[in-house]
N, CA, C and O atoms as CSV, one atom per row, in Angstrom:
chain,resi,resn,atom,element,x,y,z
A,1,UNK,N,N,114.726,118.841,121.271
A,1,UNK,CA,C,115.108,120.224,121.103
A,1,UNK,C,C,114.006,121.090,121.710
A,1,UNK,O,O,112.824,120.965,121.389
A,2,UNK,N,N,114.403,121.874,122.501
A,2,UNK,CA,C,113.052,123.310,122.933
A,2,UNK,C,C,113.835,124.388,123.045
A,2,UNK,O,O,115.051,124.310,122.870
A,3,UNK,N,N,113.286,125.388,123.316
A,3,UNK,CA,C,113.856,126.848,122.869
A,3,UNK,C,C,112.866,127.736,123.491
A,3,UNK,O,O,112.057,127.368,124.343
A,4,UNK,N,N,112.976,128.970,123.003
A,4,UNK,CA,C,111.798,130.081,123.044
A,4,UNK,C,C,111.931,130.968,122.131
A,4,UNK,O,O,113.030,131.209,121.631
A,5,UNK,N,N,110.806,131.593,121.774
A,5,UNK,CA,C,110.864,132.582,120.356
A,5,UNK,C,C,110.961,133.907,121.276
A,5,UNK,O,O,110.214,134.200,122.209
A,6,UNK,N,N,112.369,134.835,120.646
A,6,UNK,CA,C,112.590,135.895,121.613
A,6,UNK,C,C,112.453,136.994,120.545
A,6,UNK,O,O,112.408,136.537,119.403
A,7,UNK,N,N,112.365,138.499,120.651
A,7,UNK,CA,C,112.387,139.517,120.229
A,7,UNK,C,C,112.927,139.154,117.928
A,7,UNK,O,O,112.161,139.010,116.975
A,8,UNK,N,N,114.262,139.152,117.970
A,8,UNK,CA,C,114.473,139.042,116.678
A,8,UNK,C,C,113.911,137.572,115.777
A,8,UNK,O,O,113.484,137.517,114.624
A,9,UNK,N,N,114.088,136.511,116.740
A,9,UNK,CA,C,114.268,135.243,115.962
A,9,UNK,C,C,114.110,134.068,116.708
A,9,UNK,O,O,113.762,134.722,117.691
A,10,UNK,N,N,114.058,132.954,117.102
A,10,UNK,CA,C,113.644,131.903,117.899
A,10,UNK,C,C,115.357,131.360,118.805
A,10,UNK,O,O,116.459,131.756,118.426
A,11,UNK,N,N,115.188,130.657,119.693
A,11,UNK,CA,C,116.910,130.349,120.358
A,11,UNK,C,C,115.965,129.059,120.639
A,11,UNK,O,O,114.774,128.986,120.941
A,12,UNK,N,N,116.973,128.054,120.417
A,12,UNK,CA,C,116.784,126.637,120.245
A,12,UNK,C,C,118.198,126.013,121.011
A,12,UNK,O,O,119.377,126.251,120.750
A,13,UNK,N,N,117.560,125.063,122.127
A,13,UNK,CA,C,118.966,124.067,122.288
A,13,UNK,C,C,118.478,122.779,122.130
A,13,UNK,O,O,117.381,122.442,121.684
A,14,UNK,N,N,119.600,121.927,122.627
A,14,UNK,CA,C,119.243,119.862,122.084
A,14,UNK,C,C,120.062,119.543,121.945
A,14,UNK,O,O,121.048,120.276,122.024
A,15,UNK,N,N,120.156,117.937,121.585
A,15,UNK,CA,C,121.001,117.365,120.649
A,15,UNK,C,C,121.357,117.437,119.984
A,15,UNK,O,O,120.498,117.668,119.133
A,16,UNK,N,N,122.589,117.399,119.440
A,16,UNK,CA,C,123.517,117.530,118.258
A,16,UNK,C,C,122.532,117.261,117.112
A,16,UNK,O,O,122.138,118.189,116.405
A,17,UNK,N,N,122.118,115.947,116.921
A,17,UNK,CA,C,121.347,115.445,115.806
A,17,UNK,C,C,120.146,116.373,115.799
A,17,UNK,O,O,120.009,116.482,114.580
A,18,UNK,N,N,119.166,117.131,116.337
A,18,UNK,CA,C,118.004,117.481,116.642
A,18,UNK,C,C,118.368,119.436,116.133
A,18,UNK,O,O,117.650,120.057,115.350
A,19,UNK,N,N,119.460,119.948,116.743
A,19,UNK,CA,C,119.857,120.970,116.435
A,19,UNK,C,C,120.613,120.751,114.982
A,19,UNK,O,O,120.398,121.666,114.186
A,20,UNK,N,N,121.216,119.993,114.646
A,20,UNK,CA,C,121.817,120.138,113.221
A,20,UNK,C,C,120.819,119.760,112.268
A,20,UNK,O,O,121.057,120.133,111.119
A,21,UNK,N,N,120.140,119.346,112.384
A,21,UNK,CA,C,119.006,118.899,111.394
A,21,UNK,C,C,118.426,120.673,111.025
A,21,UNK,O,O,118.455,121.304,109.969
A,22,UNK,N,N,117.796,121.155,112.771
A,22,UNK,CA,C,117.274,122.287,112.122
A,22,UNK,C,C,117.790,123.497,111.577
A,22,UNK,O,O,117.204,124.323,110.876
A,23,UNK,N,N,119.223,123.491,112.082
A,23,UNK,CA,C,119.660,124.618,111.219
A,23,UNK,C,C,120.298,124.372,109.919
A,23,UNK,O,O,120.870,125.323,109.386
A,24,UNK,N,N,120.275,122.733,109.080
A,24,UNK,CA,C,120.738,122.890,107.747
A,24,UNK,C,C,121.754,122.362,107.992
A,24,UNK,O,O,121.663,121.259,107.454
A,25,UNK,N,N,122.764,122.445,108.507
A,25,UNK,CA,C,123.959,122.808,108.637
A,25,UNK,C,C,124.726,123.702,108.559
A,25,UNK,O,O,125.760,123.546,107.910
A,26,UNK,N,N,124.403,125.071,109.287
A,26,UNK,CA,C,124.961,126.468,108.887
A,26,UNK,C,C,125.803,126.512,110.341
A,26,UNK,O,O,125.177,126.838,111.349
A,27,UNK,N,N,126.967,126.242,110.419
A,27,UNK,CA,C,127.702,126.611,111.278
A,27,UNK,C,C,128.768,127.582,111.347
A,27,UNK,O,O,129.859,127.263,110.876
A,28,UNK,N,N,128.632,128.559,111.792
A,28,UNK,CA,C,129.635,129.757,111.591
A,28,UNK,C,C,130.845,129.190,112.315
A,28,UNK,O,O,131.654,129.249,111.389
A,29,UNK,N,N,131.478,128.711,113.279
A,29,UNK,CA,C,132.522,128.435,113.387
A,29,UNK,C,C,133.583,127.716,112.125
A,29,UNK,O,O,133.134,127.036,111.202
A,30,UNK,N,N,134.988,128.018,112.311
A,30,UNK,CA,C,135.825,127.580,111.449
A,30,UNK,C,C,135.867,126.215,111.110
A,30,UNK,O,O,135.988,125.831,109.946
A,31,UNK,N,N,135.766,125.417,112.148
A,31,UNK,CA,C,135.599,123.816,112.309
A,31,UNK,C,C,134.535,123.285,112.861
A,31,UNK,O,O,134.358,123.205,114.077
A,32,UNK,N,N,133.660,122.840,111.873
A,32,UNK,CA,C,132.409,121.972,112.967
A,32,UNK,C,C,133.091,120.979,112.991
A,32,UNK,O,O,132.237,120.274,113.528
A,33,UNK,N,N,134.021,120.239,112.845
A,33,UNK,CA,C,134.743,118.855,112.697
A,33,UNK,C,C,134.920,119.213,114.546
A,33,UNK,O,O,134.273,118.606,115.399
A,34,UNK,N,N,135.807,120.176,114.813
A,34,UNK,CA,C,136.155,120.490,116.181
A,34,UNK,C,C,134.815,119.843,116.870
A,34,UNK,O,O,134.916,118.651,117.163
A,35,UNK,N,N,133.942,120.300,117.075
A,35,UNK,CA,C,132.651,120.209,117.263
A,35,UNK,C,C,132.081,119.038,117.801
A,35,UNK,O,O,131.674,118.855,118.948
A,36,UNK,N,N,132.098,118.260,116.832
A,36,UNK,CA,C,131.945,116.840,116.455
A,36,UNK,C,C,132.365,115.809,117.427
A,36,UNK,O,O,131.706,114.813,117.725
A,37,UNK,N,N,133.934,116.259,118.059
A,37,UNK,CA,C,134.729,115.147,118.839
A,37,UNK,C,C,133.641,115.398,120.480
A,37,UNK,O,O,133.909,114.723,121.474
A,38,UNK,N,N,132.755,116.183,120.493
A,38,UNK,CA,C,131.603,116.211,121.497
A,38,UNK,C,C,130.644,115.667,120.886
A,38,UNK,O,O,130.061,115.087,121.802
A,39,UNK,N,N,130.148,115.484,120.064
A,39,UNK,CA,C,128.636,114.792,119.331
A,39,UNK,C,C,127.874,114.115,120.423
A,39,UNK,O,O,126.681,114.319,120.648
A,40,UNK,N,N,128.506,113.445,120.965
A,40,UNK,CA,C,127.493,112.300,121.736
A,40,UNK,C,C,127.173,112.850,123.236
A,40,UNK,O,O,126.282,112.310,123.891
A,41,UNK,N,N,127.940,113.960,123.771
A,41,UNK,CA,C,127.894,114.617,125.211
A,41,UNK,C,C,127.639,116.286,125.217
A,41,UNK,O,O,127.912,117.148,126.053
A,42,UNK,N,N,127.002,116.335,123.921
A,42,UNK,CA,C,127.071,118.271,123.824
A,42,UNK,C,C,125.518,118.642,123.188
A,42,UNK,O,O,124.928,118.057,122.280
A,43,UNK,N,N,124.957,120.131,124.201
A,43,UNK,CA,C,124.115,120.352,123.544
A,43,UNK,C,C,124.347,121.463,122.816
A,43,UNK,O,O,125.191,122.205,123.317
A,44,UNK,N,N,123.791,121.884,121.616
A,44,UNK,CA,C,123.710,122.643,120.932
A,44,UNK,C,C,123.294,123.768,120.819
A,44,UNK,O,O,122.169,123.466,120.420
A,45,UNK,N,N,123.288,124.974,120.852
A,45,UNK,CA,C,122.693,126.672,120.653
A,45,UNK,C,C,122.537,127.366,119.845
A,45,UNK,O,O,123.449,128.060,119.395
A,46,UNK,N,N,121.632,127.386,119.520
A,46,UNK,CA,C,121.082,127.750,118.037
A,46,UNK,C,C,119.800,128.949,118.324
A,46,UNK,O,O,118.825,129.014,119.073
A,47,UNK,N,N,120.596,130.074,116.973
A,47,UNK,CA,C,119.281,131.526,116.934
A,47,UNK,C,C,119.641,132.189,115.696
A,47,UNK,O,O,120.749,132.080,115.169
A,48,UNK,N,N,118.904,132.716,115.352
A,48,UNK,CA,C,118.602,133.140,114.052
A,48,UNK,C,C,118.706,135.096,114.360
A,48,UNK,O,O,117.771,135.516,115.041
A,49,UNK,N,N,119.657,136.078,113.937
A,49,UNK,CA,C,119.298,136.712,114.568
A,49,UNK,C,C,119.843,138.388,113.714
A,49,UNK,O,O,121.041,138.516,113.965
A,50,UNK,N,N,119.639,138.875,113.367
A,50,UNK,CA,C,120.698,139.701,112.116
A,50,UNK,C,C,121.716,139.935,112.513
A,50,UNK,O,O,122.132,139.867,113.669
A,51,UNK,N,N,122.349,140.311,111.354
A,51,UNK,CA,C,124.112,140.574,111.496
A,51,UNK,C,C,124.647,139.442,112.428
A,51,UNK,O,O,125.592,139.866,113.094
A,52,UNK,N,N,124.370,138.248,112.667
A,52,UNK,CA,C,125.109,137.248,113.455
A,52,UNK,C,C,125.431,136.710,112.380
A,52,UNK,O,O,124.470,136.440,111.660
A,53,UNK,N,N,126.886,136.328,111.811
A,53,UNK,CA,C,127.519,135.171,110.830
A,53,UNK,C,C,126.192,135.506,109.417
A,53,UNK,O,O,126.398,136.398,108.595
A,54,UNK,N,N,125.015,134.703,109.376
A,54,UNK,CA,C,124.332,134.496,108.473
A,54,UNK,C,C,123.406,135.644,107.944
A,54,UNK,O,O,123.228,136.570,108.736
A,55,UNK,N,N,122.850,135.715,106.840
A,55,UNK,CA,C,121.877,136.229,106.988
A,55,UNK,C,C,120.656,136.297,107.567
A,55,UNK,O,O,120.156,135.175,107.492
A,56,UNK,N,N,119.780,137.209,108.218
A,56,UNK,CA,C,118.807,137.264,108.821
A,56,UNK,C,C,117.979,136.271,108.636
A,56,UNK,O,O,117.600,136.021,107.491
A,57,UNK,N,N,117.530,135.495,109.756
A,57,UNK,CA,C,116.417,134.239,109.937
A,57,UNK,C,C,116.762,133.302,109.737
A,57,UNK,O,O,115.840,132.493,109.633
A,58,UNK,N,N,118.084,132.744,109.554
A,58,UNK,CA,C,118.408,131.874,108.965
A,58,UNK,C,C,119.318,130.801,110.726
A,58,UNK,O,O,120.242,131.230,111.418
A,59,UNK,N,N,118.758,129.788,110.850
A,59,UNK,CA,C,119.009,129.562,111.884
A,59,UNK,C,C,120.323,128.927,112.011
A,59,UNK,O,O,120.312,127.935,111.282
A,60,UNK,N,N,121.666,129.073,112.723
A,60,UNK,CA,C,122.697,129.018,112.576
A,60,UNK,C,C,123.034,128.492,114.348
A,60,UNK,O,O,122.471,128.935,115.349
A,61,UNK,N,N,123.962,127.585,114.294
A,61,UNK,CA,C,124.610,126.849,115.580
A,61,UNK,C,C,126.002,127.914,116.265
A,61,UNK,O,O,127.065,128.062,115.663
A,62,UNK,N,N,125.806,128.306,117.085
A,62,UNK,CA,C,126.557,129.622,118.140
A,62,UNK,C,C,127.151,129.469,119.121
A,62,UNK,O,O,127.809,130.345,119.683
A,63,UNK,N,N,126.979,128.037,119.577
A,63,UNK,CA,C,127.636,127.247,120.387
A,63,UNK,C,C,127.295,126.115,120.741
A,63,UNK,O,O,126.417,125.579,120.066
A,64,UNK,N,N,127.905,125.315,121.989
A,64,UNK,CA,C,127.951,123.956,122.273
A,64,UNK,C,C,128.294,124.151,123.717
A,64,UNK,O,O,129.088,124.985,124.152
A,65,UNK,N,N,127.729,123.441,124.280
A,65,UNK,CA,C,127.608,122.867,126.015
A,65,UNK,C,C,128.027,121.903,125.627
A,65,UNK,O,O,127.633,121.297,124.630
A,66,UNK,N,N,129.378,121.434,126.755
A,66,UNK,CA,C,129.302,119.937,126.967
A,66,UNK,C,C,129.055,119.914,128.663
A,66,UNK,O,O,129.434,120.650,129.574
A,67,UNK,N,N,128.184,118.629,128.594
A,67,UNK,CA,C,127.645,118.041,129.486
A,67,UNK,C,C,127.771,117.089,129.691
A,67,UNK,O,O,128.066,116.322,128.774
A,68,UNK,N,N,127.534,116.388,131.671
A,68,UNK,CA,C,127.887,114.751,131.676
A,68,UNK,C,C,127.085,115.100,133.051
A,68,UNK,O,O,126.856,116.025,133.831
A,69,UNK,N,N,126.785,113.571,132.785
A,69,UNK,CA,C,125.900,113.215,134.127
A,69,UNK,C,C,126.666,112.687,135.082
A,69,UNK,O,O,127.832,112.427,134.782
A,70,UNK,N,N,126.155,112.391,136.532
A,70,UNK,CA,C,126.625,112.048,137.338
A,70,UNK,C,C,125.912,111.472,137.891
A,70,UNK,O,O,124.783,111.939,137.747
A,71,UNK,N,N,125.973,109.920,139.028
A,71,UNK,CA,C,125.018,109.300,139.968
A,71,UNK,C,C,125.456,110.326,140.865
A,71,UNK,O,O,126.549,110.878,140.740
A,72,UNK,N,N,124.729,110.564,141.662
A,72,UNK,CA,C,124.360,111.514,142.930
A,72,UNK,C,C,125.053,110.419,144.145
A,72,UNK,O,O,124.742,109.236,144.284
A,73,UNK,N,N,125.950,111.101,144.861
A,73,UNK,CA,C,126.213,110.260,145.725
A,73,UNK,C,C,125.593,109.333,146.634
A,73,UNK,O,O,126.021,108.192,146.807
A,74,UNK,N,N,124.192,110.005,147.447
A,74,UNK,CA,C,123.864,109.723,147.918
A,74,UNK,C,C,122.812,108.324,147.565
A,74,UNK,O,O,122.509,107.400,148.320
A,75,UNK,N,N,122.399,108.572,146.109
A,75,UNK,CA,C,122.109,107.294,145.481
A,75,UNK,C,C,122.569,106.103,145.374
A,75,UNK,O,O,122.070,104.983,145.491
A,76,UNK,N,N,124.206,106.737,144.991
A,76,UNK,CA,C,125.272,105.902,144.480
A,76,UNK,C,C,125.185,104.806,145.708
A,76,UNK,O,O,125.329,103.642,145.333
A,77,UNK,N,N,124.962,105.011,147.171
A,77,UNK,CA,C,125.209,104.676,148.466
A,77,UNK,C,C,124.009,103.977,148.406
A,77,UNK,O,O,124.059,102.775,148.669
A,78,UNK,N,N,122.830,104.528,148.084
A,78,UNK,CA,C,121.658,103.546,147.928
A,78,UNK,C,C,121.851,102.058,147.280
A,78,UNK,O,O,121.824,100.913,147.731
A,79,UNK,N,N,122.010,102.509,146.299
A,79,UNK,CA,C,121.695,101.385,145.217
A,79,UNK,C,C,122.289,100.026,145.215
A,79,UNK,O,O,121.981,99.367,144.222
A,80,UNK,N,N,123.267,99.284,146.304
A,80,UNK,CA,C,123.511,98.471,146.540
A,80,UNK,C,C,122.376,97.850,147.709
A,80,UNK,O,O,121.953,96.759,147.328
A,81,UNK,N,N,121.950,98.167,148.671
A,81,UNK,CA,C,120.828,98.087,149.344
A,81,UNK,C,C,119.240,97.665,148.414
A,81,UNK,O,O,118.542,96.727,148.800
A,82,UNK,N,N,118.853,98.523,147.175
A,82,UNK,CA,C,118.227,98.125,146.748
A,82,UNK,C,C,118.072,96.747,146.013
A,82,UNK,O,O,117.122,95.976,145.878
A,83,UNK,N,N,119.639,96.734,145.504
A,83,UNK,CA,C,119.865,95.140,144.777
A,83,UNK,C,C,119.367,94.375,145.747
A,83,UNK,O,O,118.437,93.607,145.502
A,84,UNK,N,N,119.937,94.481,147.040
A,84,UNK,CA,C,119.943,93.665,148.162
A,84,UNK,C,C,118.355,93.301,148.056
A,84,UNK,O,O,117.928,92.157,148.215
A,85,UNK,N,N,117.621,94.325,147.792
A,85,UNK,CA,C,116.064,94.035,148.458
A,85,UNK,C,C,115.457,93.152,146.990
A,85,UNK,O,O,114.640,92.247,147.161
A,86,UNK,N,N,115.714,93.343,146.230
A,86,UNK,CA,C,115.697,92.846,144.585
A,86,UNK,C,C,115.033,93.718,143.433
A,86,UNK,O,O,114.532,93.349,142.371
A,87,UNK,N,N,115.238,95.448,144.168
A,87,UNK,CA,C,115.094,96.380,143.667
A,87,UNK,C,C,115.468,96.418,142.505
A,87,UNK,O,O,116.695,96.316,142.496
A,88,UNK,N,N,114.968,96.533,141.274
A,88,UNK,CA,C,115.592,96.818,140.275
A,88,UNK,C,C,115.398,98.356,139.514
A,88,UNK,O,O,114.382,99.029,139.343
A,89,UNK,N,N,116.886,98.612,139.122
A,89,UNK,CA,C,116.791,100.226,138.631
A,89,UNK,C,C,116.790,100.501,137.359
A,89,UNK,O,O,117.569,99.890,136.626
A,90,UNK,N,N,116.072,101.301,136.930
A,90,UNK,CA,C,116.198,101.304,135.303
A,90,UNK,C,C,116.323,103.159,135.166
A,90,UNK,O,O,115.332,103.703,135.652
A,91,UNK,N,N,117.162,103.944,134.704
A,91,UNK,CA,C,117.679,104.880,133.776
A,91,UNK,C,C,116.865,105.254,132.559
A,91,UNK,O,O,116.931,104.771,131.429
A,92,UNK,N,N,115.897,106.443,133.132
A,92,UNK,CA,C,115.122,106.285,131.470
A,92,UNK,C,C,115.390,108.186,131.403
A,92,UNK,O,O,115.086,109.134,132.127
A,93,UNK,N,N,116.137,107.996,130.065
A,93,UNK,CA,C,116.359,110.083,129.774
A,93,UNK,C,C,116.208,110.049,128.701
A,93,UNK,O,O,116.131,108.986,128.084
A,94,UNK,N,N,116.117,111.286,128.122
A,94,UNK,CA,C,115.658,111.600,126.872
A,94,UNK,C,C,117.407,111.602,126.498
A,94,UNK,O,O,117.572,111.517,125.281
A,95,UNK,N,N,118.373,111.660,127.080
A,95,UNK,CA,C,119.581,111.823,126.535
A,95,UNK,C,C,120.318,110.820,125.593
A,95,UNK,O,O,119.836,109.708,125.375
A,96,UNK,N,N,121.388,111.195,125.086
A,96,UNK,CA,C,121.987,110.443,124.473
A,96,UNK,C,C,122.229,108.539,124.638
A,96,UNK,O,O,122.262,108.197,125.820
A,97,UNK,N,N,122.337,107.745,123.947
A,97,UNK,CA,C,122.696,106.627,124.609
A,97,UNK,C,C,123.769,106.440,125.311
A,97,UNK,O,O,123.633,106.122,126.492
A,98,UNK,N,N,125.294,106.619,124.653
A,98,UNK,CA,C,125.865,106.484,125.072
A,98,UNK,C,C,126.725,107.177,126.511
A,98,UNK,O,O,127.699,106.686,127.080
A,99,UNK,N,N,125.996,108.462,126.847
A,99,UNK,CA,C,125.385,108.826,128.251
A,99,UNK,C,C,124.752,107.970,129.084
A,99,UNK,O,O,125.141,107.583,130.186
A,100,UNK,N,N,123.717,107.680,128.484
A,100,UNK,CA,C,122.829,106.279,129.258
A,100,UNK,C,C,123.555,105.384,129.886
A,100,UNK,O,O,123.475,105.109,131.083
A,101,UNK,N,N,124.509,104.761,128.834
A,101,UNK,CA,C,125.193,103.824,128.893
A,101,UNK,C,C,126.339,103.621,130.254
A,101,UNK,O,O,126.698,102.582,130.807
A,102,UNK,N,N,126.641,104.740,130.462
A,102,UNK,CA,C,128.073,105.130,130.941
A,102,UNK,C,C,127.094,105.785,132.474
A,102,UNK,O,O,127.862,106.120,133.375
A,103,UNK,N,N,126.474,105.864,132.612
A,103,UNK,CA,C,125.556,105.817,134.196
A,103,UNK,C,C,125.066,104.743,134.186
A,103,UNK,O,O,125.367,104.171,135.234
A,104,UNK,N,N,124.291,103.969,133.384
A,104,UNK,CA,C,123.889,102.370,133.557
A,104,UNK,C,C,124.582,101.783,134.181
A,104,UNK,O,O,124.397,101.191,135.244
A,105,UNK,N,N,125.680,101.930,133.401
A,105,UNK,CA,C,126.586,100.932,134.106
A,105,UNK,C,C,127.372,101.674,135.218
A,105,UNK,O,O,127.726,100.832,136.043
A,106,UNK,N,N,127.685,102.618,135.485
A,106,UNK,CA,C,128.263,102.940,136.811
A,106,UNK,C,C,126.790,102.461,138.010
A,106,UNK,O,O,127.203,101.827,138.981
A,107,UNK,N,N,125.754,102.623,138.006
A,107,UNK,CA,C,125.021,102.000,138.988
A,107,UNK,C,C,124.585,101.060,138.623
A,107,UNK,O,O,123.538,100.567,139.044
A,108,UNK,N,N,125.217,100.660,137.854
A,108,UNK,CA,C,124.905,98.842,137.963
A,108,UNK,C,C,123.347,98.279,137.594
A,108,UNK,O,O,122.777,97.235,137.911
A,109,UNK,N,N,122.852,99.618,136.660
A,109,UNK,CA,C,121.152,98.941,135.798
A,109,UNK,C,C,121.025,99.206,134.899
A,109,UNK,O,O,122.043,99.409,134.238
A,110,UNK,N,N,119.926,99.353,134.370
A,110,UNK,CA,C,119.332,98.922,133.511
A,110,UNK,C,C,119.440,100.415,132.475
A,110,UNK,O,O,120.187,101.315,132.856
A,111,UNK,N,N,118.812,100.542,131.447
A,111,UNK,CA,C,118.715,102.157,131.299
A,111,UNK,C,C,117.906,102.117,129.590
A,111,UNK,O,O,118.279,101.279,128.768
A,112,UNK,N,N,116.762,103.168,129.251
A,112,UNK,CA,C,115.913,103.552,128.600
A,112,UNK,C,C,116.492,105.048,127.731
A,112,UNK,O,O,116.023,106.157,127.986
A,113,UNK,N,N,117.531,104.824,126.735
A,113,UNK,CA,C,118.021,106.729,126.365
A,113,UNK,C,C,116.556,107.200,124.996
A,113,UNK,O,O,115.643,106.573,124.460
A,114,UNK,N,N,116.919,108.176,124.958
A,114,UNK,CA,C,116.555,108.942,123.602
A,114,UNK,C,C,115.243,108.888,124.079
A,114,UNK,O,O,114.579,108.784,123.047
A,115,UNK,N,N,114.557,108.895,124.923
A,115,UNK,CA,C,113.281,108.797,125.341
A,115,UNK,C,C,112.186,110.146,125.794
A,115,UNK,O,O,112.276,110.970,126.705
A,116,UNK,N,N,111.111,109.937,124.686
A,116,UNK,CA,C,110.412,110.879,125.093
A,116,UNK,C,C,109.259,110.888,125.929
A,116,UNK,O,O,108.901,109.758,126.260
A,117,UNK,N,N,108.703,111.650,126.284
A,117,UNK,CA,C,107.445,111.515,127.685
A,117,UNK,C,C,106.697,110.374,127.626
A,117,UNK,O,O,106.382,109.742,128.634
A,118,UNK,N,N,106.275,109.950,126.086
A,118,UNK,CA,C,105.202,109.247,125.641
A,118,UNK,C,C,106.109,107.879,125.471
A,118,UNK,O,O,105.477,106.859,125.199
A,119,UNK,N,N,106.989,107.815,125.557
A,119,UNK,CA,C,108.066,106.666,125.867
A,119,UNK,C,C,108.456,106.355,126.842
A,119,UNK,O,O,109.060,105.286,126.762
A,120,UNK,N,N,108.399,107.055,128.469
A,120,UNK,CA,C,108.428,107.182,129.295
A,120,UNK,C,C,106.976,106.264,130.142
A,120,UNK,O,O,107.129,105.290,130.878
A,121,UNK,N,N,105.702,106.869,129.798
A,121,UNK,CA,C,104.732,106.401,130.065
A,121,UNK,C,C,104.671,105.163,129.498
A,121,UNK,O,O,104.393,104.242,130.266
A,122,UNK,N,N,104.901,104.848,128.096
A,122,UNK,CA,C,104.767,103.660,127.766
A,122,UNK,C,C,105.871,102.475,128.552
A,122,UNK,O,O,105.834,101.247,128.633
A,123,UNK,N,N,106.552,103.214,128.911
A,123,UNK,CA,C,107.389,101.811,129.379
A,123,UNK,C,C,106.665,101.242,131.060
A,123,UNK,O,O,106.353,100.149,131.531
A,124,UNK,N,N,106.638,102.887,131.621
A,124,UNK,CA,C,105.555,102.378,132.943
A,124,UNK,C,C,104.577,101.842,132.779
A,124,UNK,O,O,104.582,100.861,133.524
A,125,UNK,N,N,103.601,101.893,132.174
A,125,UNK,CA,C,102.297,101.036,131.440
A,125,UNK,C,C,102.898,99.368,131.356
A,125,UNK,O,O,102.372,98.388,131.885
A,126,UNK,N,N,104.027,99.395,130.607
A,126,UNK,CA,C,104.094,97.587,130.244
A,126,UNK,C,C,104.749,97.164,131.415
A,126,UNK,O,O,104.563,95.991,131.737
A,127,UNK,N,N,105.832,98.200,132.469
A,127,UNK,CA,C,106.169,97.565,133.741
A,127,UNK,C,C,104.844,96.916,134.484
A,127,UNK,O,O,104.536,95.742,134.693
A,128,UNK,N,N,104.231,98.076,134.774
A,128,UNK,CA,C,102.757,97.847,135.697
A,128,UNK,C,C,102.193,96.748,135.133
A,128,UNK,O,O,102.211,95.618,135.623
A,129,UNK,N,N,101.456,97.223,133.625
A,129,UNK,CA,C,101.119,95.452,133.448
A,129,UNK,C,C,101.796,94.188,133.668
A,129,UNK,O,O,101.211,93.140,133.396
A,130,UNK,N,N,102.660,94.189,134.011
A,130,UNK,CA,C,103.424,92.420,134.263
A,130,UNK,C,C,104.076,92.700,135.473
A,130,UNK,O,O,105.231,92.392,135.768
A,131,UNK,N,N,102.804,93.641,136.528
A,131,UNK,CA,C,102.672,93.256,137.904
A,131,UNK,C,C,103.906,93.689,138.747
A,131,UNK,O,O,104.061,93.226,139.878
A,132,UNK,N,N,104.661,94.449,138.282
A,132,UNK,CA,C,105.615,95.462,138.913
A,132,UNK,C,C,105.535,96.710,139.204
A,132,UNK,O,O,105.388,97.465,138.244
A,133,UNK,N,N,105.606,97.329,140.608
A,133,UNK,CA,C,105.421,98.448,141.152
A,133,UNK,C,C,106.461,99.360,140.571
A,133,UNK,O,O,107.649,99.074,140.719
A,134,UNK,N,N,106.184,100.179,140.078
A,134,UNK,CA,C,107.184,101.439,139.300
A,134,UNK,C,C,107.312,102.911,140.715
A,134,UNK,O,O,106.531,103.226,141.613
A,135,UNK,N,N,108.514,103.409,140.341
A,135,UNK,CA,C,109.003,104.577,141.648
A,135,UNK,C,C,109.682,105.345,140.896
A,135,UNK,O,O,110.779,104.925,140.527
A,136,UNK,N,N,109.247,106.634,140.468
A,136,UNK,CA,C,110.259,107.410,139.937
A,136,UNK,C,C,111.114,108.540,140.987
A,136,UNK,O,O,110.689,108.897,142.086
A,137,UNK,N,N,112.087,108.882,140.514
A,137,UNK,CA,C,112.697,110.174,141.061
A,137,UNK,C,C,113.323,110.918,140.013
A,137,UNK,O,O,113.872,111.991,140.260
């Protein structure tokens, strides 16, 4: 979850799990159930702000992005070439798994979700140690 603290109150987006945690569960819409059938592909918008739904400061969910990834074509065109060379690809995002999952397997590797910076580094650290050259993009 990151955000910025603006004039009335702070605006926060993220993950479903990461944004519902911090606002409680105060959702002004009629149906968070509606909501829900995105859980695993939606980020969240969250601000605290007067006269919005709640009372003042009270941090409340205002909407939902849904989002989906895509291999980049021009990758997509790569990445058989790399197999060829015995390239191996690994998928590391801070995103959802089952996002992960569903690009993993459309390019055909490997993949690292829910991952943060310091999870990121750590995985390059144990590649490098057992003598494998790491390449990000």
């Amino acid at each position: 979850m990151s955000g910025v603290d603006l004039g009335p109150g702070p605006v926060r987006k993220g993950a479903a799990d990461s944004v519902n945690q911090y606002v409680g569960g105060n959702f002004p819409m009629k149906s968070p159930a509606k909501l829900m059938k995105f859980r695993k592909r939606a980020v969240r918008l969250s601000w605290s702000h007067p006269g919005y739904f709640q009372s003042p400061g009270i941090p409340t969910v205002h909407g939902v992005i849904y989002l989906k990834d895509i291999v980049k074509a021009v990758l997509a065109d790569r990445l058989p070439g790399f197999r060829a060379m015995g390239i191996r690809t690994v998928m590391i995002t801070g995103g959802q798994p089952s996002d992960a999952r569903a690009i993993a397997r459309e390019a055909r590797g490997r993949f690292l979700a829910e991952a943060k910076p310091e999870d990121k580094l750590a995985w390059i650290r144990k590649e490098q140690a057992g003598g494998r050259l790491v390449a990000m993009d």
